[in-house]
C-alpha positions as CSV (number, residue, x, y, z in Angstrom):
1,X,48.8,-26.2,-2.0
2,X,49.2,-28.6,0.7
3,X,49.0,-32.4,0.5
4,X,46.1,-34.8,2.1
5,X,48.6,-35.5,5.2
6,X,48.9,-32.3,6.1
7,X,45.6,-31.4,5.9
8,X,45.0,-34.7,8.0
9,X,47.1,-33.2,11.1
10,X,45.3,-30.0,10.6
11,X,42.0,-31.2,11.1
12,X,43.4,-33.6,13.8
13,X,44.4,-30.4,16.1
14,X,41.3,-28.9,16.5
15,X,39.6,-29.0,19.8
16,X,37.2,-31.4,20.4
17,X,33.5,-30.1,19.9
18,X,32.1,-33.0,17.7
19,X,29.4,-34.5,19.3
20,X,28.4,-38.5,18.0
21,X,25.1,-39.8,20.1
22,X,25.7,-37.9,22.9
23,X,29.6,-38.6,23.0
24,X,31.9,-35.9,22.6
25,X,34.8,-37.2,20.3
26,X,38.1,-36.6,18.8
27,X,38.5,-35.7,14.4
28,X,40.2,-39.0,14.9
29,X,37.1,-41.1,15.4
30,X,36.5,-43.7,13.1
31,X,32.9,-42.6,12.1
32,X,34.3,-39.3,10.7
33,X,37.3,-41.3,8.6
34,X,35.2,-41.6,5.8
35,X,34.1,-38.1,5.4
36,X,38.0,-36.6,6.0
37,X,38.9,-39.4,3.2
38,X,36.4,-37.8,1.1
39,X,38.3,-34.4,1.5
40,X,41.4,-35.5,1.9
41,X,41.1,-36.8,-2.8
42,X,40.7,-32.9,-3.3
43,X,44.2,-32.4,-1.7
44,X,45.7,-35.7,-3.3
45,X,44.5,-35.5,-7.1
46,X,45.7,-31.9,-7.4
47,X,48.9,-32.5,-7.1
48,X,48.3,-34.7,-10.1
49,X,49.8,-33.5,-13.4
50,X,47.3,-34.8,-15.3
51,X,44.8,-32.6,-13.5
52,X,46.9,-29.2,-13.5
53,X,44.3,-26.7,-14.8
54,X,41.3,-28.2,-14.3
55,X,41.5,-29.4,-10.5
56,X,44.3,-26.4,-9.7
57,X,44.3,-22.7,-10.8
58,X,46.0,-19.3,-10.9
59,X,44.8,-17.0,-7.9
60,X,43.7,-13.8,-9.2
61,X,45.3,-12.2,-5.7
62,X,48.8,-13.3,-5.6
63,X,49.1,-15.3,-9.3
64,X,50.2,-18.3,-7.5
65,X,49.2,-22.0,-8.1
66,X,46.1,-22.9,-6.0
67,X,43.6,-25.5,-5.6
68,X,40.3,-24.1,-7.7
69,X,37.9,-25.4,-4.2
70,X,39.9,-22.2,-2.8
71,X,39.3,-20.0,-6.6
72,X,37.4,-17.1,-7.2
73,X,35.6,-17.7,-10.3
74,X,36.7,-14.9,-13.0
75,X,35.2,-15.9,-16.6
76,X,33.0,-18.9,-17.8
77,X,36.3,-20.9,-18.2
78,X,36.3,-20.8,-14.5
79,X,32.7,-21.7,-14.1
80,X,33.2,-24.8,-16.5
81,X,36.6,-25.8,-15.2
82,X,34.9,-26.1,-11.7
83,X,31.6,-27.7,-13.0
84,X,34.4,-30.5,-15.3
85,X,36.6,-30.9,-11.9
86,X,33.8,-31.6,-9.6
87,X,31.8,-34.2,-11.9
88,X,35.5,-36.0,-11.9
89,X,36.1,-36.2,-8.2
90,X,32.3,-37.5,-7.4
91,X,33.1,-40.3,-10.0
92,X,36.3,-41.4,-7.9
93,X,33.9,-41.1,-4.3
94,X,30.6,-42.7,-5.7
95,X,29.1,-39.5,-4.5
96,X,29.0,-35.6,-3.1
97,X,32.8,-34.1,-3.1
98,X,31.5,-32.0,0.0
99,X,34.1,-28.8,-0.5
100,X,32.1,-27.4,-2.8
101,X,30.1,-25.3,-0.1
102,X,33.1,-22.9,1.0
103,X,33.9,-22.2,-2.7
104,X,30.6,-21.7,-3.4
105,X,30.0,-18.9,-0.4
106,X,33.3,-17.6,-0.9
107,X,31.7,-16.3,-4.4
108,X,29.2,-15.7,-3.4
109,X,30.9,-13.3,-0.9
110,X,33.4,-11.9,-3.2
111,X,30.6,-10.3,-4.9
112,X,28.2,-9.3,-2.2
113,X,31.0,-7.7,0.7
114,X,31.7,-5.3,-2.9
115,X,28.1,-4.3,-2.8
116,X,27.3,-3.5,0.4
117,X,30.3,-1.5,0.6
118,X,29.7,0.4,-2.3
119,X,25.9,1.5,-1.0
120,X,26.7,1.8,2.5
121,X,30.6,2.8,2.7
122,X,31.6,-0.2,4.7
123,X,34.7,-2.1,4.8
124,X,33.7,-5.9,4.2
125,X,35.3,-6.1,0.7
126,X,39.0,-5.5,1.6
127,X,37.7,-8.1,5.0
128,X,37.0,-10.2,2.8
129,X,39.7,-9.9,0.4
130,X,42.3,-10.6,3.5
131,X,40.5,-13.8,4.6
132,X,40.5,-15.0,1.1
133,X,44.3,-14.6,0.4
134,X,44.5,-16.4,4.0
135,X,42.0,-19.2,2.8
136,X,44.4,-19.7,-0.3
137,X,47.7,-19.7,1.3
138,X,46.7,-22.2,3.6
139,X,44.8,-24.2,0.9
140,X,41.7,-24.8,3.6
141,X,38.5,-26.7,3.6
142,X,35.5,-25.2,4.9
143,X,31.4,-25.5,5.6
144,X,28.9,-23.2,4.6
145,X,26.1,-23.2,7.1
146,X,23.5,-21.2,5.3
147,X,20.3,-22.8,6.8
148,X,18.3,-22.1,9.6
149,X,15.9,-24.3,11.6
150,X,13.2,-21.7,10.9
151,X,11.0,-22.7,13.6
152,X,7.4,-22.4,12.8
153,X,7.5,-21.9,8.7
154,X,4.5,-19.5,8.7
155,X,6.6,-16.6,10.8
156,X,9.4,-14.7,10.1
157,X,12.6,-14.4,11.5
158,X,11.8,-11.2,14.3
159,X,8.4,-13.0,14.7
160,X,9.3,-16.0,16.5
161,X,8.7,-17.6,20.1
162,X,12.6,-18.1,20.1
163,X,14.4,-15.5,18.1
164,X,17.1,-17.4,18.0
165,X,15.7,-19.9,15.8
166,X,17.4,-17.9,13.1
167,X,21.2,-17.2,13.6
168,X,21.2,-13.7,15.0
169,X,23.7,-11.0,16.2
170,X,22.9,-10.7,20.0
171,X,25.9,-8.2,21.0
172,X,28.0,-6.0,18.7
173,X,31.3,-5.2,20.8
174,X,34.6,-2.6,19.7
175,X,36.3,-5.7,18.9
176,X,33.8,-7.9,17.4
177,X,29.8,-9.3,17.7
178,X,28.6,-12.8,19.4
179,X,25.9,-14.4,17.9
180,X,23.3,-17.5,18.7
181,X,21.5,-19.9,16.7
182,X,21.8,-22.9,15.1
183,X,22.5,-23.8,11.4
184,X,21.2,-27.5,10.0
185,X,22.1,-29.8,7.6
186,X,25.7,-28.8,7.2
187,X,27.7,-31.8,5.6
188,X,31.6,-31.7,6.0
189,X,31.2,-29.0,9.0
190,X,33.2,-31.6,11.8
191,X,35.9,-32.0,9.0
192,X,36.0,-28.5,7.5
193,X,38.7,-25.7,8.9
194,X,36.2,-22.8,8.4
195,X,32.8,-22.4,9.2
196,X,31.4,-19.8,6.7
197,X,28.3,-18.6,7.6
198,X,25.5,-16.7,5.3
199,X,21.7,-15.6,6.2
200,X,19.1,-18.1,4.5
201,X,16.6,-15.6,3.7
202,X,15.4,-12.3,2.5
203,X,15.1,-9.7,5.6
204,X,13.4,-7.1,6.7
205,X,13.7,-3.5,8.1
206,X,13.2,-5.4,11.6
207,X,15.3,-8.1,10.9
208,X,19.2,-6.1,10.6
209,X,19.9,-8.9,13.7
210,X,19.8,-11.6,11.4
211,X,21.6,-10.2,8.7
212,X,25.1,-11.5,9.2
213,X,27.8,-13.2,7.4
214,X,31.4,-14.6,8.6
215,X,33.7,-17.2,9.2
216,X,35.2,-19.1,12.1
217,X,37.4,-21.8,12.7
218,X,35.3,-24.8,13.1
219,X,36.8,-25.5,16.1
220,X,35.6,-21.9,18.0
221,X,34.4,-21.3,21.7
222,X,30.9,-21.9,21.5
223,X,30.7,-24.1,18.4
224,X,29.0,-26.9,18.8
225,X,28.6,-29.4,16.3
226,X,26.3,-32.3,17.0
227,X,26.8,-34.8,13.9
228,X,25.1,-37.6,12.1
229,X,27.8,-40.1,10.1
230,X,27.2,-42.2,7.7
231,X,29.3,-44.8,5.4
232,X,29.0,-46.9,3.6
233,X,28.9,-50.6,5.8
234,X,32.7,-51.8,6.6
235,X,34.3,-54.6,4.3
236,X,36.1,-57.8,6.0
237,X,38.4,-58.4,3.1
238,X,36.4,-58.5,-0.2
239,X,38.0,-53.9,0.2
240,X,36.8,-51.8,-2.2
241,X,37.3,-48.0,-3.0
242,X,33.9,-46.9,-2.1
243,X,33.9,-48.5,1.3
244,X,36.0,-45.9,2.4
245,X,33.9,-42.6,1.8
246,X,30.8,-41.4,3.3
247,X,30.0,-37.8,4.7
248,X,28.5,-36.5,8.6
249,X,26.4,-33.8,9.0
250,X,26.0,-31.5,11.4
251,X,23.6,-29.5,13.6
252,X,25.9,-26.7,13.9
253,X,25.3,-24.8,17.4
254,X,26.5,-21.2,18.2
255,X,26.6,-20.9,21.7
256,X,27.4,-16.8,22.2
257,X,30.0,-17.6,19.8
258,X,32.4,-14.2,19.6
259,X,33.4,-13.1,15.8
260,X,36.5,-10.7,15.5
261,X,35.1,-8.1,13.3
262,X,37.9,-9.1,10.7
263,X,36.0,-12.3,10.0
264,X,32.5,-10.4,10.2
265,X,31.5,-9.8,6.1
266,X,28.1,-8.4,7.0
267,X,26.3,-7.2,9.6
268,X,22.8,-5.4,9.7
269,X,22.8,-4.6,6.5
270,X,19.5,-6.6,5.9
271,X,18.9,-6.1,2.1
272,X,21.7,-7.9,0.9
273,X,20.6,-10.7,3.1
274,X,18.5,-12.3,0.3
275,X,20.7,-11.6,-2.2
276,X,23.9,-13.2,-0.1
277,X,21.3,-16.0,0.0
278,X,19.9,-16.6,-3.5
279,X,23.7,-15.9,-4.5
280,X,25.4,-19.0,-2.7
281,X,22.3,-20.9,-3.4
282,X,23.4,-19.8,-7.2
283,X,26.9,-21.0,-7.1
284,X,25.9,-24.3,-5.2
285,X,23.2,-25.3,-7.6
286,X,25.9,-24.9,-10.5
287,X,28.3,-27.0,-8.8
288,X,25.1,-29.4,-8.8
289,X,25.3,-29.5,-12.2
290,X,29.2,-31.6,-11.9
291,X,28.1,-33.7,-8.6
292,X,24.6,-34.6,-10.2
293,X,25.6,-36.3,-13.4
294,X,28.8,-37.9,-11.7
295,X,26.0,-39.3,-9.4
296,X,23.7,-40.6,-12.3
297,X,26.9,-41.9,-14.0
298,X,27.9,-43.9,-11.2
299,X,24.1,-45.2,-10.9
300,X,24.2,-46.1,-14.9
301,X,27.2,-47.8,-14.6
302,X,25.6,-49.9,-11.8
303,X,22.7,-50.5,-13.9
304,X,24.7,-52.1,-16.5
305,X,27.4,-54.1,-14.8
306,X,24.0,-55.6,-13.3
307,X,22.6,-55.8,-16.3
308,X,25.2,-57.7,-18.0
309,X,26.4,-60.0,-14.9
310,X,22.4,-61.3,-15.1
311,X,22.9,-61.8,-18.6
312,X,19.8,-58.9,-20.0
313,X,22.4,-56.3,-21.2
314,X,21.0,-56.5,-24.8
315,X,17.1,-56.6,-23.5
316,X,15.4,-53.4,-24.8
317,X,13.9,-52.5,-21.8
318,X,17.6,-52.4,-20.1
319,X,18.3,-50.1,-23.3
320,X,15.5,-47.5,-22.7
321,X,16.6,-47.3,-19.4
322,X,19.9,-46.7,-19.5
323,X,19.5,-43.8,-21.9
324,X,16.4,-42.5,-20.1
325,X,19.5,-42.4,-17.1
326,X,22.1,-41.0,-20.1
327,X,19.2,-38.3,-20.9
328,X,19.6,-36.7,-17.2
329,X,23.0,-36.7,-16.6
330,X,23.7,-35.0,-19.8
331,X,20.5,-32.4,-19.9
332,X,21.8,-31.3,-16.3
333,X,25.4,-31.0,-17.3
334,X,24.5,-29.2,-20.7
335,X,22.1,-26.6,-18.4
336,X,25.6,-26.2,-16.5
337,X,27.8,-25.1,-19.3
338,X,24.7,-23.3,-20.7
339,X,24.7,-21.3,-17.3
340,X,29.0,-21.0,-17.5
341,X,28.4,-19.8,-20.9
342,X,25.9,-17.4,-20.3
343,X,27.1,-16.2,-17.1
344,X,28.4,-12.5,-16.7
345,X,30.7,-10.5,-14.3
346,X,29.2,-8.4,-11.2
347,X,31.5,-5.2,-10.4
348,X,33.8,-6.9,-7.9
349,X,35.4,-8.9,-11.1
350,X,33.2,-12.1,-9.9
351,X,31.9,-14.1,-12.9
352,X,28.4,-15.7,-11.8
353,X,26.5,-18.5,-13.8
354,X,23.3,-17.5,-15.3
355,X,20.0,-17.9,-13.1
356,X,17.5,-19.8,-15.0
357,X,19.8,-22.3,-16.7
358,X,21.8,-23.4,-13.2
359,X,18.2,-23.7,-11.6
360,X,17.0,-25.4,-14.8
361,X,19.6,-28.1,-14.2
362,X,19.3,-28.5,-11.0
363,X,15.6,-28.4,-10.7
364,X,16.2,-31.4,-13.3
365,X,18.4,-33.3,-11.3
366,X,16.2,-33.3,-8.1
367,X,13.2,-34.4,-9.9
368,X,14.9,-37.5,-11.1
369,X,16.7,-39.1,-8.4
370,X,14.4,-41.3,-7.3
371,X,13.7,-42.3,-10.6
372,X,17.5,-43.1,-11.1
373,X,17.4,-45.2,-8.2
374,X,14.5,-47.3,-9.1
375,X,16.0,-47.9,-12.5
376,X,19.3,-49.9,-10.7
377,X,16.5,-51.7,-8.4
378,X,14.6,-52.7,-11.4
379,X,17.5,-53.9,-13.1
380,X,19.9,-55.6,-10.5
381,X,16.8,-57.3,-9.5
382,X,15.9,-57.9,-5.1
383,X,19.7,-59.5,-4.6
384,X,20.7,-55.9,-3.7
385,X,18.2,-56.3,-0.5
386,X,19.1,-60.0,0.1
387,X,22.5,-60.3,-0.8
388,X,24.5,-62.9,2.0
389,X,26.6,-61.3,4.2
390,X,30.6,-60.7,3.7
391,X,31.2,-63.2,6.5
392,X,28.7,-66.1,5.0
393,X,30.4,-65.2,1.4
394,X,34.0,-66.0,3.4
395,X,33.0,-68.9,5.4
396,X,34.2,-72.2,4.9
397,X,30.7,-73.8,6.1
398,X,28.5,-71.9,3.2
399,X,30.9,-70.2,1.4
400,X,31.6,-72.5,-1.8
401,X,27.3,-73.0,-2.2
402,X,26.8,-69.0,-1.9
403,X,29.3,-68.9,-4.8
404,X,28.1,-71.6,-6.8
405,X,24.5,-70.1,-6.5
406,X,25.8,-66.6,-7.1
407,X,26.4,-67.5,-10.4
408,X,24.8,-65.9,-13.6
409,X,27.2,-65.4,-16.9
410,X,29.5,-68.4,-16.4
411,X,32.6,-65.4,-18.0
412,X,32.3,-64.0,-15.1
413,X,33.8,-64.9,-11.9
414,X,31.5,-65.7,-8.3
415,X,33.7,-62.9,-6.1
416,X,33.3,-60.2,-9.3
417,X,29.5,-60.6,-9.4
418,X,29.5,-60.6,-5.4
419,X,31.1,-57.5,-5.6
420,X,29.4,-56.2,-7.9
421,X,26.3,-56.7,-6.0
422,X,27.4,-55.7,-2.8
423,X,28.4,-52.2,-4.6
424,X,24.8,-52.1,-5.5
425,X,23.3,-53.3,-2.2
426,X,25.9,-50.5,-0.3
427,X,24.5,-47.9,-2.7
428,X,20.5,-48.2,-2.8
429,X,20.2,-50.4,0.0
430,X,22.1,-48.9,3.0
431,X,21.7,-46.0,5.3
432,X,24.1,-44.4,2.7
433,X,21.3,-44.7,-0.2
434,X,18.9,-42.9,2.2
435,X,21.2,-39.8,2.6
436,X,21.8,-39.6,-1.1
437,X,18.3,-39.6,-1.7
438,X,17.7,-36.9,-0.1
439,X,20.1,-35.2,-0.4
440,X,19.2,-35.7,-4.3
441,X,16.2,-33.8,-3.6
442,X,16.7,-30.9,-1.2
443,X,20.2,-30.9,-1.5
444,X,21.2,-26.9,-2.7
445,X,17.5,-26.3,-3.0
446,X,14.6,-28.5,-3.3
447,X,12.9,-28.5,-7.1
448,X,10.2,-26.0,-5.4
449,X,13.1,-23.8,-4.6
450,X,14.4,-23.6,-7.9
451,X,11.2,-23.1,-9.5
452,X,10.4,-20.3,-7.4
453,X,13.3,-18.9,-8.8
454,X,12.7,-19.9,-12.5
455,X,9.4,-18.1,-12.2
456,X,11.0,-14.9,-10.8
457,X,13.7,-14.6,-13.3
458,X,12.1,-15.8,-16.4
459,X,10.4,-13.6,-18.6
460,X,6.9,-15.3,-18.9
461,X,5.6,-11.4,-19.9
462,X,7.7,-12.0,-23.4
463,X,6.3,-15.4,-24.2
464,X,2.4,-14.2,-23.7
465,X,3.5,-11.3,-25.7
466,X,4.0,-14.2,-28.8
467,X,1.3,-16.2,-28.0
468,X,-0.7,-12.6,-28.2
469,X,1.1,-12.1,-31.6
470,X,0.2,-15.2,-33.2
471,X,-3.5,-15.2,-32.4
472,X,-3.5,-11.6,-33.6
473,X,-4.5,-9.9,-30.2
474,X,-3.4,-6.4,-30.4
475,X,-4.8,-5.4,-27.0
């Protein structure tokens, strides 16, 4: 495992392809800082003792000591010591951990490459299994782009004006392919070492182009990555942990990129498209299930700091609320271990987490976050949208009457309820609270995702089949 500076001065060397409103910058740039510090608490807190276990874990490749974002899950222990680690590390950012996404498609991987080469004869497995024991060794951080920009949502793939509006194969060489397209709304991807990529849909007999899967250094000939940042707004004195994270995401361009066929984990082999796809989205929405409730108990705690700085803790409408916030967080986590729990092992020796209860939770969790967000509104009360600025709060003119008016439980000091107000105000009320939002609700799958999902993997046929049985239809 390597430490936080070293993966630092890794990320640092990469060529420049990050592109900030029109700009082309260096990793260095200060808009990215908050997203590499968000990476750069995975490599920290495993070295950790107190951690050993749960944020590290034996590779089932070389038995060494590796950080679990770089694991293969094995068993349900797995699935639950990833689900435990990631709901820890979103409580210490205040929000999304971001390296999910390569352990997630390197699962997801693991068990399709095994597939497809046991129907077709191909060789992606051992590929696979070579990139992987590099990924470890190297302990790196990396992107999965898995969606497209679809173009015009009622065609397919092969049935656009622009076929490239789907990632595609365009050339298939001796030593490799090159492919076009464009991948959206890929966080961590101008941080990331790898860029994993995996199809976004099922395919068909016409659409073997679009069937492909590998990774690239992020930093490739071709890659482009045109980014959005954002952070949370900058502190003059009054620091604070959480004004140093935030995330960028990225329209991810392949420009004729070239993939050494090493790298290349499918290739044409369209029917495992879909199930490559429904598999990472699998593995993501699991890891939903840590991140989610980290993220609703960082909101609760807001709530009630807020609540009992303006003196209503005890007010049973605070109450309700705060365990109508406790109800979530739990429900999704318990649909988590109920889908570790459940899970089962595919023939590659891959454990996966059980369909209906990961969607279950994260189908939950999308359908709430507003909700969670209006409850710390409603209870901090419009200060969050007014608050005075850092500088007025500082200033020697206003400064001693913003405190003095500030004040609400006299036990509590004018810079603590300032900061615990400007934590609010940075968390629902910034450009910040907007991504998280959103990303709240389409983030791994949007609820109508997940319950197309449900609906396919449910058994509705054995529930009409009691219903039948206890109004005594025989037919």
């Amino acid at each position: 495992m390597i430490s936080s500076a070293e993966y630092r001065e890794r990320i640092t060397a990469l060529r420049p392809n990050v592109y900030i409103d029109g700009e082309l910058v260096p990793r260095t740039d200060p808009r990215i800082e908050p997203g590499v510090n968000v990476i750069a608490l995975t490599y920290d807190l495993a070295q950790e003792p107190q951690y050993d276990g749960v944020f590290t874990a034996t590779s089932h490749l070389s038995g060494d000591k590796i950080n679990r974002f770089c694991h293969i899950h094995r068993s349900a222990d797995d699935l639950l010591k990833k689900q435990e680690m990631t709901r820890l590390y979103c409580r210490q950012t205040g929000g999304c951990i971001q390296r999910c996404m390569g352990t997630d498609a390197l699962n997801a991987l693991s068990v399709i490459t095994y597939e497809a080469d046991q129907l077709h004869g191909t060789e992606y497995y051992p590929r696979f299994l070579a990139y992987l024991e590099h990924f470890q060794k190297q302990d790196l951080c990396a992107n999965c782009a898995q969606t497209d920009v679809k173009g015009d949502r009622k065609k397919r793939p092969h049935q656009q004006a622009d076929p490239d509006l789907y990632l595609r194969v365009v050339e298939r060489r001796a030593d490799g392919i090159v492919v076009r397209g464009c991948k959206a709304h890929n966080t961590i991807a101008p941080y990331a070492d790898e860029i994993i990529v995996v199809p976004t849909r099922f395919l068909t007999e016409e659409e073997a182009d679009w069937a492909v899967a590998f990774a690239v250094p992020a930093d490739t000939k071709g890659v482009r990555l045109v980014c959005r940042p954002t952070a949370f707004r900058p502190r003059q004195k009054l620091d604070a942990p959480i004004a140093h994270y935030g995330d960028v995401e990225s329209f991810t361009i392949f420009d004729d990129v070239f993939v050494p066929w090493e790298r290349v984990f499918l290739c044409g082999e369209r029917e495992f498209g879909g199930p490559l796809a429904l598999l990472f989205a699998l593995y993501h929405r699991h890891s939903y299930t840590g991140c989610k409730p980290a993220g609703t108990d960082v909101l609760m705690g807001m709530a009630a700091l807020a609540a009992e700085y303006n003196g209503i803790a005890g007010a049973d409408h605070v109450q309700h609320k705060l365990a109508e916030m406790i109800g979530v967080a739990e429900l999704v986590y318990a649909a988590g271990i109920a889908a570790a729990v459940r899970g089962q092992p595919m023939r590659s020796g891959t454990f996966i987490p059980d369909v209906v209860f990961a969607n279950v939770g994260r189908r939950h969790a999308g359908e709430h976050i507003y909700r969670e967000f209006e409850i710390v509104a409603d209870i901090a009360g419009g200060l969050a949208a007014t608050l005075p600025l850092e500088g007025d709060y500082l200033s020697d003119e206003n400064g001693a009457l913003i405190r003095k008016y500030l004040m609400r439980n006299p036990a509590i000091s004018a810079e603590d309820q300032y900061r615990c107000f400007r934590l609010i105000s940075d968390a629902i009320c910034s450009s910040m609270g907007g991504v998280a939002q959103i990303a709240g609700l389409h983030g791994g799958g949007s609820p109508v995702m997940e319950s197309i999902t449900l609906l396919k993997a449910y058994d509705v046929e054995l529930r009409k089949q009691a219903a039948k049985h206890l109004a005594g239809i025989v037919s």
